[in-house]
N, CA and C of each residue as an Amber inpcrd file, in Angstrom:
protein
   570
 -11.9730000  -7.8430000  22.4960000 -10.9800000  -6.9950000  21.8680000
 -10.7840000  -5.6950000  22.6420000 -11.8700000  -5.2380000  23.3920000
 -11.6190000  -4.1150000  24.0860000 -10.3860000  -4.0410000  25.1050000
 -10.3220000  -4.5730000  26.2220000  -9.5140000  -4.1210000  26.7030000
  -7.7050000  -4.6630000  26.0560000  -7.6960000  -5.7560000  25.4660000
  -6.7650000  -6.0320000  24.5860000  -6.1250000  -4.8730000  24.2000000
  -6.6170000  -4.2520000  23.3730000  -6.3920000  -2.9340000  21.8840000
  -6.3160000  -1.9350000  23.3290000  -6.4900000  -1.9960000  24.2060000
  -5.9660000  -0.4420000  25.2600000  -4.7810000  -0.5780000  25.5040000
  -4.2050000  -1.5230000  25.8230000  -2.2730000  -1.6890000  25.7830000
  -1.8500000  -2.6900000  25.1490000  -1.0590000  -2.6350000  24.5210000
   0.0210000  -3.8820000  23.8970000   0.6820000  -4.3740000  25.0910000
   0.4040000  -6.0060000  25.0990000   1.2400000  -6.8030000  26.0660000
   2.4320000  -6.4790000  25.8300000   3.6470000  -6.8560000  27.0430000
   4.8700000  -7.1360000  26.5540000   5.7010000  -7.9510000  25.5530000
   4.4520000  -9.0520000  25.2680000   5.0950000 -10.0700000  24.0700000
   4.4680000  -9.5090000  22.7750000   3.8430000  -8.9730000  22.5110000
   3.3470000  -8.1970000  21.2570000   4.1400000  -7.3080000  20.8950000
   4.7510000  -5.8360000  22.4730000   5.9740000  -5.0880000  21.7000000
   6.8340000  -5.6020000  21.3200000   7.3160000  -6.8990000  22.1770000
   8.5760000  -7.7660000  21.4310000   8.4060000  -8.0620000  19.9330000
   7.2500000  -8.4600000  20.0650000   7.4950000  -8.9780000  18.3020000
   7.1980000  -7.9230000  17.5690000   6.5930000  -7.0040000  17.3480000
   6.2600000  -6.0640000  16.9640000   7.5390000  -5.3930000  16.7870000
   8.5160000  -5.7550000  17.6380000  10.1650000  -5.0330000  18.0510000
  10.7510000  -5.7110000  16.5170000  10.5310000  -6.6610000  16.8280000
  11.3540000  -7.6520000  15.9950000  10.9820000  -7.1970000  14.7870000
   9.5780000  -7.5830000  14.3290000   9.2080000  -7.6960000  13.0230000
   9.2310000  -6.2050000  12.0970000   9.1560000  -5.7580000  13.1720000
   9.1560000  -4.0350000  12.1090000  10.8880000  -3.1950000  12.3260000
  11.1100000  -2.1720000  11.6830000  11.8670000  -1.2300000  12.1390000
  11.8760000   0.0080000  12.9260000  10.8730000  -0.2600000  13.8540000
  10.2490000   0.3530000  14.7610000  11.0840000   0.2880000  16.4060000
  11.2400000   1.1630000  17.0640000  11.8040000   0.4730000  18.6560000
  10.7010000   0.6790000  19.3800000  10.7220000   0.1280000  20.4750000
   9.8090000   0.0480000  21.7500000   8.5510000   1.6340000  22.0160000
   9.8090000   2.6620000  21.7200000   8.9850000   3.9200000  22.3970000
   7.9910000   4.2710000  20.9360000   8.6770000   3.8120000  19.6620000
   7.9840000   4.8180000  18.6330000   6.6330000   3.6370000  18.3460000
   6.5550000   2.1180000  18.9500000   5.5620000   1.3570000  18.7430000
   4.4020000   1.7780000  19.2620000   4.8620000   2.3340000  20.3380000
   3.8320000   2.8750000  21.4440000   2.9820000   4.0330000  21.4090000
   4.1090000   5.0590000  20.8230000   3.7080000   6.0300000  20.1290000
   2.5020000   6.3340000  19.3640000   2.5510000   5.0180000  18.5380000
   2.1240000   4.4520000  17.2860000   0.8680000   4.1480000  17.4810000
   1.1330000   2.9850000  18.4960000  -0.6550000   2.7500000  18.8750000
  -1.4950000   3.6480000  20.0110000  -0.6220000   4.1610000  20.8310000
  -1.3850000   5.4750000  21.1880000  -2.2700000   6.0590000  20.0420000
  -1.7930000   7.1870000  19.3410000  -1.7060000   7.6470000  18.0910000
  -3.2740000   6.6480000  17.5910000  -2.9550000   5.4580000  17.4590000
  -4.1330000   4.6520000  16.3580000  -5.3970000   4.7110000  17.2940000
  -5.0890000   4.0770000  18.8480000  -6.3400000   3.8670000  19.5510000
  -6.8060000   5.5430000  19.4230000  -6.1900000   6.0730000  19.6190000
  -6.6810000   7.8610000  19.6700000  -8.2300000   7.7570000  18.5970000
  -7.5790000   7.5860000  16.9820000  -7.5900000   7.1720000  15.9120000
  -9.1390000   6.2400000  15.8300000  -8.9560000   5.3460000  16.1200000
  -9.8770000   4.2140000  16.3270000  -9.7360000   3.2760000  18.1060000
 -10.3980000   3.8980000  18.4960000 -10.7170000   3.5500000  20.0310000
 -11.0830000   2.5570000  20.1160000 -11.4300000   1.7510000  19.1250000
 -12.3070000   0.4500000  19.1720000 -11.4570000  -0.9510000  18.9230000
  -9.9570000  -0.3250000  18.2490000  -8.9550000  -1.1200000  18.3530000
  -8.6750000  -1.4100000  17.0590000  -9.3810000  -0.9520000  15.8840000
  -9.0120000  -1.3060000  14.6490000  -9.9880000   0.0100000  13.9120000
  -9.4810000  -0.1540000  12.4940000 -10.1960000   0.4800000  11.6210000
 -11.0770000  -0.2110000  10.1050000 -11.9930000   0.1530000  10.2030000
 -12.7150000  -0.3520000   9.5780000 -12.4240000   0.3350000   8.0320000
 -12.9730000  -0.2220000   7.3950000 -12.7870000  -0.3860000   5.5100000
 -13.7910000   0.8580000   5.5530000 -14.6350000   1.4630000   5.9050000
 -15.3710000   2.1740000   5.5760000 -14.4690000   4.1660000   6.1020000
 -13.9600000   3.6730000   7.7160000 -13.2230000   4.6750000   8.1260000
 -12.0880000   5.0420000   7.4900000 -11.3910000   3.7000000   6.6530000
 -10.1770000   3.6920000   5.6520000 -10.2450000   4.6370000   4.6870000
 -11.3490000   4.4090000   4.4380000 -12.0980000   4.9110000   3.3680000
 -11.8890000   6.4260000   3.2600000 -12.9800000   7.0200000   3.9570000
 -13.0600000   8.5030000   4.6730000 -11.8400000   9.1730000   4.7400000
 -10.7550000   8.7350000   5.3780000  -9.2710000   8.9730000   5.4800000
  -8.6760000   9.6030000   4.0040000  -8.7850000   8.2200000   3.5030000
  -8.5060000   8.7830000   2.0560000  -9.4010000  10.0550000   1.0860000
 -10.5070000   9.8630000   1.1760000 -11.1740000  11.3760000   1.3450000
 -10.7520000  12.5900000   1.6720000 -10.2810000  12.4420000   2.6030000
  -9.7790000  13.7300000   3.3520000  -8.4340000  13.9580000   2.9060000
  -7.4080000  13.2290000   2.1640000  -6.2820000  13.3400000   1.6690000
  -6.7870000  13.8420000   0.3140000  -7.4140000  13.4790000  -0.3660000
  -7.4020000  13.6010000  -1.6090000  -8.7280000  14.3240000  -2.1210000
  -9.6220000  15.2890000  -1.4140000 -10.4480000  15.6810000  -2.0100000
 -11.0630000  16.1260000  -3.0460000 -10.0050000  16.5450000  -4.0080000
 -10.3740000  16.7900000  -5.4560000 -10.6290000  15.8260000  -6.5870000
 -10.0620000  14.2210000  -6.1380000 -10.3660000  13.0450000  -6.2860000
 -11.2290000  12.0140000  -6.0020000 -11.3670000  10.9930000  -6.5110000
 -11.9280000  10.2270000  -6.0980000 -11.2310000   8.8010000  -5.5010000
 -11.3170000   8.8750000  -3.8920000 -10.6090000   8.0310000  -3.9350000
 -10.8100000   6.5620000  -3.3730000 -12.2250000   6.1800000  -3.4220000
 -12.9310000   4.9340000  -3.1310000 -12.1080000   3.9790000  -3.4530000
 -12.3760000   3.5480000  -4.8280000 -11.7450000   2.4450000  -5.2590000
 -10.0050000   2.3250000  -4.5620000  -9.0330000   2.9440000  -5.0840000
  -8.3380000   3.2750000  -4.7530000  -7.5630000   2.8090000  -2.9620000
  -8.8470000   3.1060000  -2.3950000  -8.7600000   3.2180000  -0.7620000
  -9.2850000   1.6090000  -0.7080000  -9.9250000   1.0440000  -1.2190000
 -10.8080000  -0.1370000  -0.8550000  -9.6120000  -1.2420000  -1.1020000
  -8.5760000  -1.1250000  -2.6910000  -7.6640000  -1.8550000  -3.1770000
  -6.6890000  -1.9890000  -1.4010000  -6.2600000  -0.8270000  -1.0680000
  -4.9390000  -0.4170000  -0.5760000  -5.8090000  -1.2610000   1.2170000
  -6.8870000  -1.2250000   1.5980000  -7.3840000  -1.7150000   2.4810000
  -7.2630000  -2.8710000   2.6350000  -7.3740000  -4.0160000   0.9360000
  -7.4450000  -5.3620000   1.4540000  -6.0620000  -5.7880000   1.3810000
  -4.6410000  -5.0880000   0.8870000  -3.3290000  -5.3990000   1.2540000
  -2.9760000  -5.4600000   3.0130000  -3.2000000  -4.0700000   3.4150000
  -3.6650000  -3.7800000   4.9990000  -3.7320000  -4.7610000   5.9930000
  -5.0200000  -5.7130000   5.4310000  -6.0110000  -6.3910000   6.1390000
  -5.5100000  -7.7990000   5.2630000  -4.0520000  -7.9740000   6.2350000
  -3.8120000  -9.2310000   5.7670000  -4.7710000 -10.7740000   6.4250000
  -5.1720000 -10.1750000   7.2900000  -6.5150000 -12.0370000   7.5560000
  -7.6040000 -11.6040000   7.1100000  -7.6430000 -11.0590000   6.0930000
  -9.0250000 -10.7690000   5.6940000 -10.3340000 -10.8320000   6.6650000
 -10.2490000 -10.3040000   7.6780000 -11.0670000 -10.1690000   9.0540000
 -12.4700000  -9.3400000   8.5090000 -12.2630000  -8.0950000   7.7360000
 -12.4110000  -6.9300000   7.1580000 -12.2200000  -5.6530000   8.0530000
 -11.1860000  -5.5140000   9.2050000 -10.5810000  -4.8890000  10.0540000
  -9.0480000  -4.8270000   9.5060000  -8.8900000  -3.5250000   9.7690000
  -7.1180000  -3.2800000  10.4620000  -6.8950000  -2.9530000  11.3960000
  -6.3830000  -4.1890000  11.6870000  -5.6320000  -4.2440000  13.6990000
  -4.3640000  -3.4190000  13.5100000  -4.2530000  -3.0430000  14.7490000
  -2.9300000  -2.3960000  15.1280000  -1.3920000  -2.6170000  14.1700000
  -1.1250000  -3.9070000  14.3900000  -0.4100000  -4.8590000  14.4350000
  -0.2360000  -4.9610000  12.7180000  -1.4680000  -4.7670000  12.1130000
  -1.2090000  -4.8790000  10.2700000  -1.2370000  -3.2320000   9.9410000
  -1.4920000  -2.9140000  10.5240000  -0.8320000  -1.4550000  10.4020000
   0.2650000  -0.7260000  10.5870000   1.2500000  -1.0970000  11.8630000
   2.0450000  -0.8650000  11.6880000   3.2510000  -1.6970000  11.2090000
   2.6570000  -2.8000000  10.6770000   3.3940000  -3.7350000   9.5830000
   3.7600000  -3.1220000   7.8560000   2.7030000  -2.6700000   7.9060000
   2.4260000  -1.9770000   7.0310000   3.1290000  -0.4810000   6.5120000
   3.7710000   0.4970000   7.9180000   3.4920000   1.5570000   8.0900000
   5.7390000   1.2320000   8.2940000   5.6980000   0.2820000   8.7640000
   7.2980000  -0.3670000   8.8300000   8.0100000  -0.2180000   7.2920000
   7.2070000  -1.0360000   6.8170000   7.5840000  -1.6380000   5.1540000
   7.9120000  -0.6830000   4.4530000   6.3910000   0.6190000   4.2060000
   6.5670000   1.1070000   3.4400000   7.2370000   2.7370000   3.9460000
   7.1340000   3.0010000   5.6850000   8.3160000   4.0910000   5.4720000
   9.6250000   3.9260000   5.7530000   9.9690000   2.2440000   6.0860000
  11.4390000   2.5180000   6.4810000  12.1790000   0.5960000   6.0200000
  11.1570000   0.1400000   5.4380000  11.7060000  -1.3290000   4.3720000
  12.6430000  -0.8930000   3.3800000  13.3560000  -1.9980000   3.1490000
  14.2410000  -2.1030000   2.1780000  13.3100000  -2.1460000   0.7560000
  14.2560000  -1.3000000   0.2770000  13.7580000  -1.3720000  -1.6340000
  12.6360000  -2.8960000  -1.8150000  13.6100000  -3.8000000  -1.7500000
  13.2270000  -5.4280000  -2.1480000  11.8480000  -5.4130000  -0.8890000
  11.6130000  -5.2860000   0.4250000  10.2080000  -5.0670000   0.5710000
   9.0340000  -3.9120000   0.2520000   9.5890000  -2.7440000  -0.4170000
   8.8880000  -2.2620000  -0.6830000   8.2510000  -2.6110000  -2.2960000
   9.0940000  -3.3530000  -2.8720000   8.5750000  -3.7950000  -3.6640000
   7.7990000  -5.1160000  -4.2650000   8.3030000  -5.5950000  -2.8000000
   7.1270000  -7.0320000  -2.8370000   5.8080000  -6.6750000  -2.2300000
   5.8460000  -5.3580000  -1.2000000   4.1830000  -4.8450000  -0.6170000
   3.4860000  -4.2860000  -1.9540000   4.3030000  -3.4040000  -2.9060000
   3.5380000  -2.7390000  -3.8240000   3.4370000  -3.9950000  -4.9030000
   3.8240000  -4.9050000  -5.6510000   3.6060000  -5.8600000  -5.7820000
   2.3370000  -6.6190000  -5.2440000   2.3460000  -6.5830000  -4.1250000
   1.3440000  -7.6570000  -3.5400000  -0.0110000  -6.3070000  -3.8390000
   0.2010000  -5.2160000  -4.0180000  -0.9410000  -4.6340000  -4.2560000
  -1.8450000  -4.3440000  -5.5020000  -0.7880000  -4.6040000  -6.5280000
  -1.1560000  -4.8990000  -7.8160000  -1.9980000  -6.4720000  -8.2120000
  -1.3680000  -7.3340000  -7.3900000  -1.8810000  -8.3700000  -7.8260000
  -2.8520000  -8.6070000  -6.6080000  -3.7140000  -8.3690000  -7.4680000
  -5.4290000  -8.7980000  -6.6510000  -5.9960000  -9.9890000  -6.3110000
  -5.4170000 -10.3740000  -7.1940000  -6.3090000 -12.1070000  -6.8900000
  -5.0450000 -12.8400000  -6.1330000  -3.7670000 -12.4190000  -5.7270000
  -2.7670000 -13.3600000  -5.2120000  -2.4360000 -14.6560000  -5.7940000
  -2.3990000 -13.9770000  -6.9540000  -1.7970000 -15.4920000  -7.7740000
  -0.4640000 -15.8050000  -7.6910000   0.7550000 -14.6780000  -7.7610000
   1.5730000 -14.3800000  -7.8670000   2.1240000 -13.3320000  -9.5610000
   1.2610000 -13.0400000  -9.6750000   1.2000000 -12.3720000 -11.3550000
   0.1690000 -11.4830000 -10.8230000   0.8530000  -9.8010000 -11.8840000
  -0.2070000  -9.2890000 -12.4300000  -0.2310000  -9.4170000 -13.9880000
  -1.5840000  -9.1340000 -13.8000000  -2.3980000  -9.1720000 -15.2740000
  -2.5510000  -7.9370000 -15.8200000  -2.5310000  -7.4250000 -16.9610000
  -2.6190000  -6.3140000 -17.7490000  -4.1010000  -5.3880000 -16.8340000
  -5.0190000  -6.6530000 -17.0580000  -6.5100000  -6.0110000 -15.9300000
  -6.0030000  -5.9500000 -14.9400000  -5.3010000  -6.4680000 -13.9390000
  -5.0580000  -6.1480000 -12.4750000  -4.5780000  -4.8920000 -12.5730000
  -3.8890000  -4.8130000 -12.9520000  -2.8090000  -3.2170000 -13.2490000
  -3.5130000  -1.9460000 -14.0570000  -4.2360000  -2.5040000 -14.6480000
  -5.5650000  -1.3630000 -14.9980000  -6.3520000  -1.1130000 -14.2150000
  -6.7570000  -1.8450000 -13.0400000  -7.5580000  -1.6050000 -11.8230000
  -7.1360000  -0.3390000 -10.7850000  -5.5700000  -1.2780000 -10.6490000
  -4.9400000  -0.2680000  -9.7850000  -4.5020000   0.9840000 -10.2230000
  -3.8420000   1.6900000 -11.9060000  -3.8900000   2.5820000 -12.3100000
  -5.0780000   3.1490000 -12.7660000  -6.2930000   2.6170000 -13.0890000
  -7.3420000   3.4770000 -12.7240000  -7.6860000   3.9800000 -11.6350000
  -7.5740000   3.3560000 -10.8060000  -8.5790000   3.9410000  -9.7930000
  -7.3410000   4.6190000  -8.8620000  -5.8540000   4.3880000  -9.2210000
  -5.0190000   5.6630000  -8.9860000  -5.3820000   7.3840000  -9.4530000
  -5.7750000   7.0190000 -10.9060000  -5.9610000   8.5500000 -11.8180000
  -6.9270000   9.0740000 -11.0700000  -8.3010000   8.1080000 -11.1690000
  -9.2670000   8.9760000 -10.2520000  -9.0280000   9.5120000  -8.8860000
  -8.4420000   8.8160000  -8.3140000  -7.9580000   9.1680000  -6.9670000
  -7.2290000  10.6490000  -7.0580000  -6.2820000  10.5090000  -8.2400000
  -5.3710000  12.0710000  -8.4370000  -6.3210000  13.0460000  -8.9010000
  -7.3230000  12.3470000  -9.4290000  -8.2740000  13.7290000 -10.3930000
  -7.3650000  14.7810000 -11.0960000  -7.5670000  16.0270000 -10.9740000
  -6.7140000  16.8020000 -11.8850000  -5.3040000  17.5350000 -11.2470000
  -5.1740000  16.4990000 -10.1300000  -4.1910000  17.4730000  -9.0890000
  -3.0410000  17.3460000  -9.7870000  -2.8300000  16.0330000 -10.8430000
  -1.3230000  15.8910000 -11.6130000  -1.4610000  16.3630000 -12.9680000
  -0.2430000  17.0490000 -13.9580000  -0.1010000  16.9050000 -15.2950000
   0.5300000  15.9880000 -15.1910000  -0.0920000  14.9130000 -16.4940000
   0.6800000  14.4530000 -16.5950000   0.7950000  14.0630000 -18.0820000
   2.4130000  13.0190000 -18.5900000   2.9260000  12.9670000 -19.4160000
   2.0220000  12.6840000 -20.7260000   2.2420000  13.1820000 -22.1120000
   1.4740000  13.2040000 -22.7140000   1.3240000  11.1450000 -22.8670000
   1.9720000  11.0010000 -22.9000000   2.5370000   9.3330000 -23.3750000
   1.4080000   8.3350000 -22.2800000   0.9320000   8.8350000 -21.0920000
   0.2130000   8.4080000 -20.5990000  -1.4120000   9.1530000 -19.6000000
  -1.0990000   9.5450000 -20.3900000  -2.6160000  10.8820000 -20.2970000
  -4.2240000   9.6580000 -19.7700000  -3.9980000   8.6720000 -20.3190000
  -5.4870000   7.5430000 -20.0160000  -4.1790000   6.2320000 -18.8160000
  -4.9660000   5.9550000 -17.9400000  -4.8250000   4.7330000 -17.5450000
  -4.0500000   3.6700000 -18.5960000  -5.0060000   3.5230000 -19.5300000
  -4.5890000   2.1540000 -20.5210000  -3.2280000   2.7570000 -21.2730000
  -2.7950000   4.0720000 -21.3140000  -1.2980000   4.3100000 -22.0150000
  -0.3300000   4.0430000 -20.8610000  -0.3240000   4.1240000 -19.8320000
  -0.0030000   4.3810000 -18.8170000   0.2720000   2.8830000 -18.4100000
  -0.6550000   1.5250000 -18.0310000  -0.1770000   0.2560000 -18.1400000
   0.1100000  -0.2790000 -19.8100000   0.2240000   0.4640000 -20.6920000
   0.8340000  -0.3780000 -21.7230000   1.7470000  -0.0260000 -21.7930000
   2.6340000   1.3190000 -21.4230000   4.2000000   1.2290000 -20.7010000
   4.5650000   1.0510000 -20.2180000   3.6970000   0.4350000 -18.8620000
   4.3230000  -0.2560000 -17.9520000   4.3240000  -1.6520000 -18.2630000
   3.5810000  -2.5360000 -19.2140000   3.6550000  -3.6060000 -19.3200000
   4.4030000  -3.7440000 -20.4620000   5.2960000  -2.8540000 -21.7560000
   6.5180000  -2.8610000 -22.3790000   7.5470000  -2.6360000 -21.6690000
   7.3480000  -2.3520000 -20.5960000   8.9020000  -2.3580000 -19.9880000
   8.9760000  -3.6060000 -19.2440000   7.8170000  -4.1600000 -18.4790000
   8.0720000  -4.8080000 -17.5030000   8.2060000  -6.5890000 -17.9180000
   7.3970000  -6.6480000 -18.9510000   6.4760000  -7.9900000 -19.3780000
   7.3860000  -8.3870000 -19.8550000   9.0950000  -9.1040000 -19.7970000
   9.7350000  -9.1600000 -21.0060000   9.9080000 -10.5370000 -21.8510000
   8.8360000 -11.5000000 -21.4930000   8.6940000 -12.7340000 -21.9410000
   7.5290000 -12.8790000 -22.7200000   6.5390000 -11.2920000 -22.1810000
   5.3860000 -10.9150000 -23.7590000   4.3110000 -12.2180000 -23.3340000
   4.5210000 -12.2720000 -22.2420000   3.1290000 -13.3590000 -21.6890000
   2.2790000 -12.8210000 -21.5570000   1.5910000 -11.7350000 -21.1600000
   0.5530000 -11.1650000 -20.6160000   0.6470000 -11.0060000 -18.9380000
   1.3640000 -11.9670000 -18.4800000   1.7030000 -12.0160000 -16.8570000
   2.8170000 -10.4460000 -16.1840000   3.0880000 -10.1870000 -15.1920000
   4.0370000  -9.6290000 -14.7070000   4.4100000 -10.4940000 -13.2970000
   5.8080000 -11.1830000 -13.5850000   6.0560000 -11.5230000 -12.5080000
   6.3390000 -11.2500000 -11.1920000   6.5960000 -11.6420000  -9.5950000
   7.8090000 -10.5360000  -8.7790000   8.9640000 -10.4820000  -9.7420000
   9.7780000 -11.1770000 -10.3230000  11.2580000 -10.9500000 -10.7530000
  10.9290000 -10.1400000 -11.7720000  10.0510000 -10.2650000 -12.5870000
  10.2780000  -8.8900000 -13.9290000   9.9400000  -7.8380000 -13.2310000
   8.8440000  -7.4160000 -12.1580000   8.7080000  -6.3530000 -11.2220000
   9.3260000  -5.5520000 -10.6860000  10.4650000  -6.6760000 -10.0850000
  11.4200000  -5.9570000  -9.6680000  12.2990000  -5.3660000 -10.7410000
  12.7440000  -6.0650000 -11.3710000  13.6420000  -5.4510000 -12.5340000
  13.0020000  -4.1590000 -13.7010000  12.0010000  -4.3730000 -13.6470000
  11.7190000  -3.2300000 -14.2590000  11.2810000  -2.0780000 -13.4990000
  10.9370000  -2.4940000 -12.1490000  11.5050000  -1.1740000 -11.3710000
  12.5250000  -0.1280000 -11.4010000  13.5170000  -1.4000000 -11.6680000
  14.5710000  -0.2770000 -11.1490000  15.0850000   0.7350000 -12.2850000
  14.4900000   0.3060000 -13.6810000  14.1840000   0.6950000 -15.0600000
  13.7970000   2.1480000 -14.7750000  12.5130000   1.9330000 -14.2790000
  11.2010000   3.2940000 -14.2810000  11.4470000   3.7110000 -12.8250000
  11.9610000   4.9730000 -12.5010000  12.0900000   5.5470000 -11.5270000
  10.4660000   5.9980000 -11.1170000   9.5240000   6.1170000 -11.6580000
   8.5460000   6.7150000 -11.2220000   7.8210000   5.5590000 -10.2500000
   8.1440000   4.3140000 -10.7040000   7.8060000   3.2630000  -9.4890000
   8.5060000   3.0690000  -8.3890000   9.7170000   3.8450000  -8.7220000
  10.2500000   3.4570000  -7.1720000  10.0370000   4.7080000  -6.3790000
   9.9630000   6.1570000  -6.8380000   9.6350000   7.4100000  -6.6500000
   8.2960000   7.1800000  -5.8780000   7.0810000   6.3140000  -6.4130000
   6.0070000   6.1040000  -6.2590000   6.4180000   5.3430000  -4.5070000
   6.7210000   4.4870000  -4.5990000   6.4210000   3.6000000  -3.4260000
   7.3890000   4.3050000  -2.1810000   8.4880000   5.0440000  -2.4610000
   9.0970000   5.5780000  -1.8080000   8.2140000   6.7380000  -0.8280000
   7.5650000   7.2380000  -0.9570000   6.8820000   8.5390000  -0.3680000
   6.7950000   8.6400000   0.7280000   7.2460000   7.5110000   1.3590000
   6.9850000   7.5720000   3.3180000   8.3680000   7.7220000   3.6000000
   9.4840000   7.7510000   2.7970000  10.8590000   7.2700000   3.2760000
  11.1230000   9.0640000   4.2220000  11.4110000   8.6010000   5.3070000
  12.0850000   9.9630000   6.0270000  10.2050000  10.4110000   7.0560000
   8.9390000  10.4430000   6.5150000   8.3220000  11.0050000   7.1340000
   8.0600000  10.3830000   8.9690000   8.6790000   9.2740000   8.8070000
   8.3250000   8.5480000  10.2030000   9.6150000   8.3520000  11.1360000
């Protein structure tokens, strides 16, 4: 992997061209920037980790960082290569609505069933709150985690299964601005 991860071949920027909304110079940029980052050619779940630390210090943001790592680390290697990073880094600062909401989607649902579960979504809004610690007020209506997915699962759930599908996901997105507000946060920084 070493000397690999020191330059991207020419058929890697190609696809890398292709697959993201990225051009040639800002790919490069990019993994400059990462090897800087992680010299070793990837980042590890533990360095992921730390990162998020340093964003969020008044929080806790383990859990949180560990969830958002195994979306990342799509071959479950327990590495993030270059390549799922800035897949990643494509989607969510410059994807269309409909992929940003199948990545945040795919991050809710943990087990990849194609559904979240009332528990999946309590996972991920817990260990969101802790992550925020006291840096947010927030609404009285969802002050705990569990108020917080039981409005999200009255808006979203509308067949009252216990499931959340992609299609009710999406649609009740576009319902609750605070989910699309939410996933939006990279739009413009890259």
């Amino acid at each position: 992997m070493g000397a690999k991860a020191s330059k991207l071949s020419k058929d890697d920027l190609t696809s890398l061209k292709q697959s993201t909304y990225f051009d040639r110079r800002e790919i490069q940029q990019w993994h400059k920037g990462f090897l800087r980052d992680c010299p070793n050619g990837y980042l590890t779940r533990d360095d992921f980790v730390k990162i998020y630390k340093q964003f969020f210090p008044f929080g806790q943001p383990e859990e949180f960082a560990n969830h958002l790592f195994s979306v990342f680390d799509k071959d479950n290697n327990g590495f993030i290569e270059f390549k799922e990073f800035i897949a990643v880094l494509s989607t969510t600062s410059r994807g269309t609505l409909e992929e940003k909401l199948v990545w945040a989607f795919q991050l809710y649902d943990l087990n990849h069933d194609g559904y979240i579960t009332y528990d999946e979504m309590l996972t991920i809004v817990s260990s969101v709150y802790k992550m925020m610690g006291s840096m947010v007020q927030l609404d009285k209506e969802e002050t705990t985690p569990e108020l917080r997915v039981k409005n999200i699962f009255k808006l979203m759930d509308k067949d009252e299964d216990g499931y959340i599908t992609l299609a009710e996901f999406r649609e009740g997105s576009k319902v609750d601005p605070s989910i699309i507000s939410a996933i939006s946060l990279y739009d413009g920084l890259v």
